[in-house]
C-alpha positions in Angstrom: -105.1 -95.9 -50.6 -102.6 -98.6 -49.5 -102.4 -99.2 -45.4 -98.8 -98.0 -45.8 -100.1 -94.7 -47.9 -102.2 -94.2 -44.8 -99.9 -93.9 -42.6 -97.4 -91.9 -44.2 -100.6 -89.4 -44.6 -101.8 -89.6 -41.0 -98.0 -88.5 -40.4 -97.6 -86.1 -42.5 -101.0 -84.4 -41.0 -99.8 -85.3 -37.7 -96.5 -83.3 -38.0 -98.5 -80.3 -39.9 -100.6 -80.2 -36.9 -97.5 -80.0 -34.3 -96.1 -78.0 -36.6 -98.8 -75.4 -36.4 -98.9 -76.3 -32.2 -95.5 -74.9 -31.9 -95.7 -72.1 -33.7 -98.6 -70.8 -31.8 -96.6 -71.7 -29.0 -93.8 -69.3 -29.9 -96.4 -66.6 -31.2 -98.2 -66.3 -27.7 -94.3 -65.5 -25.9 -92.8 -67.0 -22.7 -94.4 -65.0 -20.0 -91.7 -66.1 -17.8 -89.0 -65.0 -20.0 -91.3 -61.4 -20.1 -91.0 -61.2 -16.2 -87.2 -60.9 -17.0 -87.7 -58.3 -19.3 -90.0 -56.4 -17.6 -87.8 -56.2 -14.7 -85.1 -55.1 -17.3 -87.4 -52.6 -18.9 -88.3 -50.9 -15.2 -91.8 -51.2 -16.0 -92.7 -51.0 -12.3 -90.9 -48.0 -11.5 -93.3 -46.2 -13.7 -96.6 -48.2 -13.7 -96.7 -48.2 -9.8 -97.7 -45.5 -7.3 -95.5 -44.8 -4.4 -96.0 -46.5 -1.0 -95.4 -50.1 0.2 -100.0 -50.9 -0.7 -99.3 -50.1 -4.2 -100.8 -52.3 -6.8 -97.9 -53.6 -8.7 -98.3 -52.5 -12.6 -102.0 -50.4 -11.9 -100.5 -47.2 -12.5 -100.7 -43.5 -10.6 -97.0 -43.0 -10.3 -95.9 -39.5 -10.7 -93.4 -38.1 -13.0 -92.3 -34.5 -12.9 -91.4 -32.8 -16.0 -90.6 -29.0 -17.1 -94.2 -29.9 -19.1 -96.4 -30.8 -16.6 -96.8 -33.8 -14.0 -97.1 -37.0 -16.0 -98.6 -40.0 -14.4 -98.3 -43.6 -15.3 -101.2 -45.4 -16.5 -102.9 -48.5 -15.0 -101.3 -51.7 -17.5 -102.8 -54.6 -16.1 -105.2 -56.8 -18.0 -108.6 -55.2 -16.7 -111.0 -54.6 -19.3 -111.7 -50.9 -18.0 -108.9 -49.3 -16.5 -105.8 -51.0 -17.5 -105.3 -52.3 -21.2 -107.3 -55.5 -21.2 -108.8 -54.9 -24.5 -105.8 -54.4 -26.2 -104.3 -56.4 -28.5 -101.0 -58.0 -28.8 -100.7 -55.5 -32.3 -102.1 -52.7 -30.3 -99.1 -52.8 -27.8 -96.2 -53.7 -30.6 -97.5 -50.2 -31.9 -97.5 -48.7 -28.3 -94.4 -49.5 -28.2 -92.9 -49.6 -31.4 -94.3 -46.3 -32.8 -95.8 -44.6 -29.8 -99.4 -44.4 -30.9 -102.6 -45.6 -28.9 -104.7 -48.3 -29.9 -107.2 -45.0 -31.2 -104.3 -43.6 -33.0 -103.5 -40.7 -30.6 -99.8 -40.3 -30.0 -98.9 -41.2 -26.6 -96.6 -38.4 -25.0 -92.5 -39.0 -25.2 -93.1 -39.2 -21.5 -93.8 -42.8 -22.2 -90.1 -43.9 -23.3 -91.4 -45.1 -26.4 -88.3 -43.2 -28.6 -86.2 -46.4 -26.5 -88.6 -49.1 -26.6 -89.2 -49.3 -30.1 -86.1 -50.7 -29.9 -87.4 -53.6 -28.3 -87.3 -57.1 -30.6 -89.9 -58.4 -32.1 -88.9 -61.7 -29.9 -89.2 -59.8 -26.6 -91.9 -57.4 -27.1 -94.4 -60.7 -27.7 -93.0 -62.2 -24.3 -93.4 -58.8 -22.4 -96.9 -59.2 -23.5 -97.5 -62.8 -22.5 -96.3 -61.5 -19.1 -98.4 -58.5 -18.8 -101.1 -60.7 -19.7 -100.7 -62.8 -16.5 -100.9 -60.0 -14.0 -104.1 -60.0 -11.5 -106.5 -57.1 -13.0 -106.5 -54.2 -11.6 -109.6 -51.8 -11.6 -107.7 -49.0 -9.9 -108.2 -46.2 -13.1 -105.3 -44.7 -14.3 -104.6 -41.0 -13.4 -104.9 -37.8 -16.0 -101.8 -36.1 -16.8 -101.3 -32.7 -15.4 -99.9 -30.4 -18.0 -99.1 -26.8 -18.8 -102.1 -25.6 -21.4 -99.3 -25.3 -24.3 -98.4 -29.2 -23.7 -102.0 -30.6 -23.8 -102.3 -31.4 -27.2 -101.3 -34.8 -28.7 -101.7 -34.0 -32.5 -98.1 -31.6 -32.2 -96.4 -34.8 -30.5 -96.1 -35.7 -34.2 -93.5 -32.8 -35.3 -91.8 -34.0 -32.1 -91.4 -37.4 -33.4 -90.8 -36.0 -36.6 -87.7 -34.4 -35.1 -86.3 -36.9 -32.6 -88.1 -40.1 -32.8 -86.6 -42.9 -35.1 -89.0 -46.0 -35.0 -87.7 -49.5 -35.1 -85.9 -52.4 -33.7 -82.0 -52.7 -32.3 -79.7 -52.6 -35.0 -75.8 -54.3 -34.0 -73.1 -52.9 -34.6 -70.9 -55.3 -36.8 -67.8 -54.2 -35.5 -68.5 -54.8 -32.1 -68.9 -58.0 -29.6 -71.7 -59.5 -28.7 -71.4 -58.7 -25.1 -70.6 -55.1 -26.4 -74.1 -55.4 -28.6 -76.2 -57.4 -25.8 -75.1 -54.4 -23.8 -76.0 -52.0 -26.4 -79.7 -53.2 -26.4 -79.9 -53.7 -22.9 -78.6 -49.9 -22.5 -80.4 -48.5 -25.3 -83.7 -50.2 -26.0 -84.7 -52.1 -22.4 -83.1 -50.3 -20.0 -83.8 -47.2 -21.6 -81.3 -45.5 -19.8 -80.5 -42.7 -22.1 -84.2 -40.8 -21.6 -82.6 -39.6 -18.1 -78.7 -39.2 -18.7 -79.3 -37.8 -21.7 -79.5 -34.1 -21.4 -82.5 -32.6 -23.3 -83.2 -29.0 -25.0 -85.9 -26.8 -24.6 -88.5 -29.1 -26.7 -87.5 -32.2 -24.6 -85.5 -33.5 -27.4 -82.2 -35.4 -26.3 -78.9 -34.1 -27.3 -77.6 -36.0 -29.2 -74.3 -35.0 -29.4 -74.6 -35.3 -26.0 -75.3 -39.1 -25.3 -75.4 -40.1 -21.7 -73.4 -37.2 -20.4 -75.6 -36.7 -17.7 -77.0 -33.4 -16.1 -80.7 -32.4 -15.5 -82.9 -35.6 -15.6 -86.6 -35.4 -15.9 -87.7 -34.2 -13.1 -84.8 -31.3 -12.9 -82.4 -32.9 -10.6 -79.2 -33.9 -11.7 -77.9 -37.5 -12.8 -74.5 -38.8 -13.4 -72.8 -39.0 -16.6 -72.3 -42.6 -17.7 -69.8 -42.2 -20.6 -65.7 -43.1 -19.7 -65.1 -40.0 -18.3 -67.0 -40.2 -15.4 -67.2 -44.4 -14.9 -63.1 -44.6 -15.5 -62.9 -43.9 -12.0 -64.5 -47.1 -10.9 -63.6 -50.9 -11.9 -66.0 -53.0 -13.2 -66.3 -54.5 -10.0 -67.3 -51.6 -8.1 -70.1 -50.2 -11.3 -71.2 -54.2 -10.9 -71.1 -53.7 -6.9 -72.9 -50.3 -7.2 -76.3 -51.6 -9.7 -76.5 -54.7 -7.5 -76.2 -53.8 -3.9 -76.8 -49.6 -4.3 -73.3 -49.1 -2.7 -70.2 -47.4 -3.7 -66.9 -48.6 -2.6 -66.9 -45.6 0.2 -70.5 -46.7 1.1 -72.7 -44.0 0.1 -75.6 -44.4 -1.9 -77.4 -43.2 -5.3 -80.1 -40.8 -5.0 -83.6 -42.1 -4.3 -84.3 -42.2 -8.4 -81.4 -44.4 -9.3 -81.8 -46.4 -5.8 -85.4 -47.6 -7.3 -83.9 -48.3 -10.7 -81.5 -50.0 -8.9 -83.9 -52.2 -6.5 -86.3 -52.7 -9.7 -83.8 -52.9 -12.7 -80.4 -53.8 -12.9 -79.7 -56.0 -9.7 -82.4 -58.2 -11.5 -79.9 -58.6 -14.1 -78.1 -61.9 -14.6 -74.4 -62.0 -14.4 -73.8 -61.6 -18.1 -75.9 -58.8 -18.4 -74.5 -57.2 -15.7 -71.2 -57.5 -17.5 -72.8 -56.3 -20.9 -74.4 -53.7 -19.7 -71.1 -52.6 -18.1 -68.8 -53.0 -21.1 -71.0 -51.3 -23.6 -70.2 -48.3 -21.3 -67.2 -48.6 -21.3 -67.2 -48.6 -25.3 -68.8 -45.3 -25.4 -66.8 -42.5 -26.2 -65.8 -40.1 -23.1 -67.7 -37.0 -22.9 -67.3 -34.5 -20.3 -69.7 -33.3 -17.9 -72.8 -31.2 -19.1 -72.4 -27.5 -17.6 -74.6 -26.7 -14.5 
């Protein structure tokens, strides 16, 4: 082999090899870019007990349901109690098809019908980040549930009925801000398991999309469709999920004040505004009977 044949090889095995670098780079995820979405995702609102010596992200939050008293589990990287032996394959199917690393269903408690949703893209950074988070050995709580509601294996008719797996599709006919909205809304933000009234299997109406009424935990929540948010600029919605103030000064409830503090005045400007317009897109529905 001539000295210049050399070279070209030694670059050619040289660029493979940064080649392959980068790509493991962008398969491990941006665990910085994860904090962002994590914050967009209100992961802490649900995987953090109540009171200012909570562990961030180590679970034992309560969540009150006509089913039984869900609790959110412990998902910091601890071998034991939080999900330290998972995967990066085990949560993509957590959260993409709601199914524990055994193959159990997880419970629609867990928003999973929104997060599968989530991109391929962001889903491997919201795993780099939860990978950085101090272990926790705090053990996650059981659920408390009525005897009927126990049982994972029926969670599967559920799913069959109301669940439809898989990522964000735009809609081609509207903007990007409108889309980037969209996703933030639908998949992140997950904002239709609460305003989205449900029927007696906890199924969301669907006809019925973030029209508000009875949330989760049986207390009532706004509807977010044109009817109710024409009544406010964009100014005062933006005003409202950043600062927790109307324009008169009062305040949301103690729910949407955490989701508020935790969530969307995290947001950037622009997703603020997305998140805003994509509401206004939606078509008015009126309010859900008491």
């Amino acid at each position: 082999m001539t000295g210049e044949a050399a070279r070209t090889t030694a670059r050619a095995v040289f660029g493979l090899a940064l080649a392959a670098a980068v790509g493991v780079a962008i398969a491990q995820g941006d665990p910085k870019r994860g904090e962002y979405l994590a914050a967009a995702g209100g992961c802490v609102g649900c995987h953090t007990a109540e009171g200012k010596d909570a562990v961030r992200f180590a679970g034992g939050r309560a969540l009150a349901t006509p089913f039984g008293t869900f609790h959110g589990p412990n998902i910091t990287p601890h071998p034991e109690a939080g999900i330290g032996r998972w995967t990066e394959a085990d949560f993509v199917r957590a959260m993409r098809q709601g199914v524990r690393p055994d193959g159990a269903n997880y419970f629609p408690a867990f928003p999973y019908p929104s997060y599968t949703k989530i991109s391929d893209a962001d889903l491997r950074d919201l795993w780099a980040y939860l990978r950085t988070l101090p272990p926790s050995p705090q053990p996650s709580k059981p659920h408390e549930l009525g005897v009927l509601y126990r049982w994972r294996l029926p969670v599967s008719a559920w799913k069959w009925l109301y669940f439809a797996p898989g990522p964000f599709a735009p809609d081609p006919k509207a903007s990007p801000t409108v889309n980037r909205g969209a996703y933030l809304v639908e998949a992140l933000g997950h904002c239709s398991e609460c305003h989205t009234p449900r029927n007696a299997l906890g199924g969301p109406k669907r006809d019925r999309y973030l029209a508000g009424g009875k949330g989760p935990e049986g207390k009532g929540v706004p509807n977010l469709t044109p009817t109710r948010l024409k009544k406010s600029s964009d100014k005062d919605l933006k005003d409202l999920l950043t600062t927790g103030l109307t324009p008169d000064g009062d305040v949301p409830a103690k729910a949407m004040a955490e989701v508020i503090e935790n969530t969307t005045s995290k947001l950037t400007p622009a997703d603020l505004d997305a998140v805003v317009a994509y509401l206004r897109s939606l078509p008015p529905l009126p309010e859900e009977p008491k």
